[in-house]
C-alpha positions as CSV (number, residue, x, y, z in Angstrom):
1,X,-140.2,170.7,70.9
2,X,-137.5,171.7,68.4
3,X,-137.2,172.2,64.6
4,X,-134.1,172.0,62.5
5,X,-133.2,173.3,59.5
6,X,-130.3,172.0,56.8
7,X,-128.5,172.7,54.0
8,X,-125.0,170.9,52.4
9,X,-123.9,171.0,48.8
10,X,-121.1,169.6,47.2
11,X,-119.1,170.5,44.1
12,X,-116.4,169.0,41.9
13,X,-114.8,170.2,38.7
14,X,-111.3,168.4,37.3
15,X,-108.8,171.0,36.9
16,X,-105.1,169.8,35.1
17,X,-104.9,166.5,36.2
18,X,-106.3,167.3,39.5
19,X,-110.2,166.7,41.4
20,X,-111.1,170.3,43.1
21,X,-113.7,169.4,45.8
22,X,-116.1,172.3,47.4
23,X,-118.4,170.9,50.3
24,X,-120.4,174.0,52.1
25,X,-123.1,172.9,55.0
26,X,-125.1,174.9,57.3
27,X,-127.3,173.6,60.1
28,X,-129.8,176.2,62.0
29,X,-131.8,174.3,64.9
30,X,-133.7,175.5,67.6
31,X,-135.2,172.9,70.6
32,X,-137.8,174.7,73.0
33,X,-138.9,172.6,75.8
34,X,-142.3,172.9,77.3
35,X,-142.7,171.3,80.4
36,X,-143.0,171.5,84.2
37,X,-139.7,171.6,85.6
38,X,-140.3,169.7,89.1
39,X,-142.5,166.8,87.2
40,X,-144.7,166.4,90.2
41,X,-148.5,167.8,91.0
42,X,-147.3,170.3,93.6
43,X,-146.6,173.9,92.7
44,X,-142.4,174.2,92.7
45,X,-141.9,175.5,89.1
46,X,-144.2,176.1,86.3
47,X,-141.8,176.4,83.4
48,X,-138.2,175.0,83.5
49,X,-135.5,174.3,80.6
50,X,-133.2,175.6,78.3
51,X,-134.1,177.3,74.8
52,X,-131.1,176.3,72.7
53,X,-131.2,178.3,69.3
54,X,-127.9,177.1,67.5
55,X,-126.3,177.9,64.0
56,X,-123.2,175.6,62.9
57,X,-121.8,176.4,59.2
58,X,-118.4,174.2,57.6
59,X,-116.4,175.1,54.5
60,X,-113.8,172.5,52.6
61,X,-111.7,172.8,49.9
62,X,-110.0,169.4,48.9
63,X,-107.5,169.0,45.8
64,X,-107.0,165.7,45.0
65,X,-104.3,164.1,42.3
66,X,-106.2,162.1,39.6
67,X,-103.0,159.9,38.3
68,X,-100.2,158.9,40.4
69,X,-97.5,161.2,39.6
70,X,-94.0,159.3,39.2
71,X,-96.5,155.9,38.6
72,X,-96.5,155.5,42.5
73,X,-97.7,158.4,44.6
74,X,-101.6,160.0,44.8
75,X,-102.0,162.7,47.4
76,X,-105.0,165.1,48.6
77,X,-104.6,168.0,50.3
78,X,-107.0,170.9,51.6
79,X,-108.2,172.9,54.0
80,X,-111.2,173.0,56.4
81,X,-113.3,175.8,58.5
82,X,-116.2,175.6,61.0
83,X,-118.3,178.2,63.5
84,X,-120.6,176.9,65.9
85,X,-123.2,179.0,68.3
86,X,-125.5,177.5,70.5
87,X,-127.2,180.6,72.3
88,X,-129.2,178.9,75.8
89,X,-131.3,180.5,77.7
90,X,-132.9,179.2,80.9
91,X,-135.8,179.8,82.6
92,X,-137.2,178.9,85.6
93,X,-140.6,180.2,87.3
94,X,-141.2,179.1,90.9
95,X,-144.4,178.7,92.3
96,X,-146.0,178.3,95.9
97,X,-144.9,174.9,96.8
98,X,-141.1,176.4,96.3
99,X,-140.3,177.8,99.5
100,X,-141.2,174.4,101.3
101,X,-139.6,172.3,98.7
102,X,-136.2,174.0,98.5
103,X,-136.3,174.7,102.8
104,X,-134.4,172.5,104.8
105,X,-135.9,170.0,107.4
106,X,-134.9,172.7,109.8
107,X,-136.6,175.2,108.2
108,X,-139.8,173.7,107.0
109,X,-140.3,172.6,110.6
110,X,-139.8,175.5,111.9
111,X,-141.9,178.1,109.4
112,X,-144.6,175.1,109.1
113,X,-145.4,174.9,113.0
114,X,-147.2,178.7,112.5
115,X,-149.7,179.7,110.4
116,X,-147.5,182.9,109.2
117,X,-144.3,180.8,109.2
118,X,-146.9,179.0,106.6
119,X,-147.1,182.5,104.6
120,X,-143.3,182.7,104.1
121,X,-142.7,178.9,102.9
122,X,-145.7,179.9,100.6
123,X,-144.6,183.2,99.5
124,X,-140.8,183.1,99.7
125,X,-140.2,181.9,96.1
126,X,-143.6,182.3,94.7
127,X,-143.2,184.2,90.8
128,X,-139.4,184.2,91.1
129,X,-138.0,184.1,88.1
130,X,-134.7,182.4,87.6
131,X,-132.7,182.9,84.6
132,X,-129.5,182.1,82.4
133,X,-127.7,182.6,79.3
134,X,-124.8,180.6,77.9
135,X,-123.0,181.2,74.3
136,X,-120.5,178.7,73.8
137,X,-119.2,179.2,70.1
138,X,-116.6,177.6,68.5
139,X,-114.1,178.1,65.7
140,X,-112.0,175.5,64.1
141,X,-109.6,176.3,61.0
142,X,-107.3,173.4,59.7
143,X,-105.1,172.4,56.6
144,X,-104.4,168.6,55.8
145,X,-102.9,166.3,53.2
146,X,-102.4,162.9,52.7
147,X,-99.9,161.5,50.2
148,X,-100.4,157.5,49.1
149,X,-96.9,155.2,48.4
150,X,-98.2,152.5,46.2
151,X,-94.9,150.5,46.9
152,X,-96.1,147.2,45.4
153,X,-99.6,146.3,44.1
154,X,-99.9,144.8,47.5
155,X,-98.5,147.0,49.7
156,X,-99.3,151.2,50.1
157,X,-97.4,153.4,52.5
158,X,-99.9,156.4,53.6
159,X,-98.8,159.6,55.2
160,X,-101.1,162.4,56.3
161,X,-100.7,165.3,58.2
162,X,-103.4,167.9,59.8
163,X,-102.8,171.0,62.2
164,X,-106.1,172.5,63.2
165,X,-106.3,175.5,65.1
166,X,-109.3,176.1,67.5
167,X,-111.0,178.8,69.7
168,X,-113.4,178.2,72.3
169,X,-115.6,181.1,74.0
170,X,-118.5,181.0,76.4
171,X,-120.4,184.3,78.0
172,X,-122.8,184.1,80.2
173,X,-124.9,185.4,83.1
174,X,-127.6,183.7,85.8
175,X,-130.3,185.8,87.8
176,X,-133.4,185.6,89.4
177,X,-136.6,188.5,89.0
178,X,-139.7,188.6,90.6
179,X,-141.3,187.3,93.7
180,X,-144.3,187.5,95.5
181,X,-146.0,191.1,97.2
């Protein structure tokens, strides 16, 4: 299951001759599944999935000409930030059908002909524990503008121009815990 959580707000004032536009948002969201991870009625993994708790927040500031200067040009200009974090974290808990299911034909025939070969496929993955972690997070800065040529009452000429810069970053780690005595 999963619950999310919003907020955005947007502000405008006119300042000499000119819109000033103010749009904040943040998002906070969290999705938890709850489910068996092998979708079957043998025992290969009780829980499976990945808890995703992410935060996402954006800033912009526009300024925006109200009249065409010179009778002929509008423009806009501004500049824009977002940060995004998704922390995942994985889990999966193996049970006693594991060791068979994840064997190969060579080694399930093999361990199944015995009745301790039997043990092991049973016990070999039984209350391991598999985990991982992932962080990507993202950050993403950029300034634009946009100026209108109103060359006839027909005809508009539109340039714009953005640079954005952007980082990317991931951490992580996988491991396993636990097993059977």
């Amino acid at each position: 299951g999963g619950v999310e959580v919003g907020v955005s707000g947007e502000i405008n004032w006119d300042v000499a001759g000119h819109k000033c536009t103010s749009i904040s948002a943040f998002r906070d969201s969290l999705f938890e599944p709850h489910h068996d991870g092998d979708n079957s009625t043998a025992d290969i993994q009780h829980i499976s999935g990945w808890t995703v708790k992410n935060k996402q927040w954006s800033q912009e500031f526009r300024l925006a000409s109200l009249e065409p200067a010179f009778n002929f040009i509008d423009y806009q200009g501004g500049i824009f930030a977002m940060r995004s974090s998704a922390d995942t974290y994985n889990q999966r808990l193996f049970g006693s059908d594991a060791g068979a299911f994840y064997a190969t034909n060579a080694q399930y025939n093999r361990l199944n002909a015995t009745a301790a070969g039997r043990e092991i496929l049973r016990n070999s993955l039984n209350g391991v524990m598999n985990t991982g972690y992932m962080n990507p997070e993202v950050t993403s800065l950029a300034a634009f503008g946009q100026a209108n040529l109103h060359i006839t009452d027909k005809a508009t000429l539109t340039l714009g121009l953005r640079d954005t810069w952007e980082h990317r970053d991931n951490v992580g780690n996988n491991g396993s815990i636990g097993g059977a005595d």
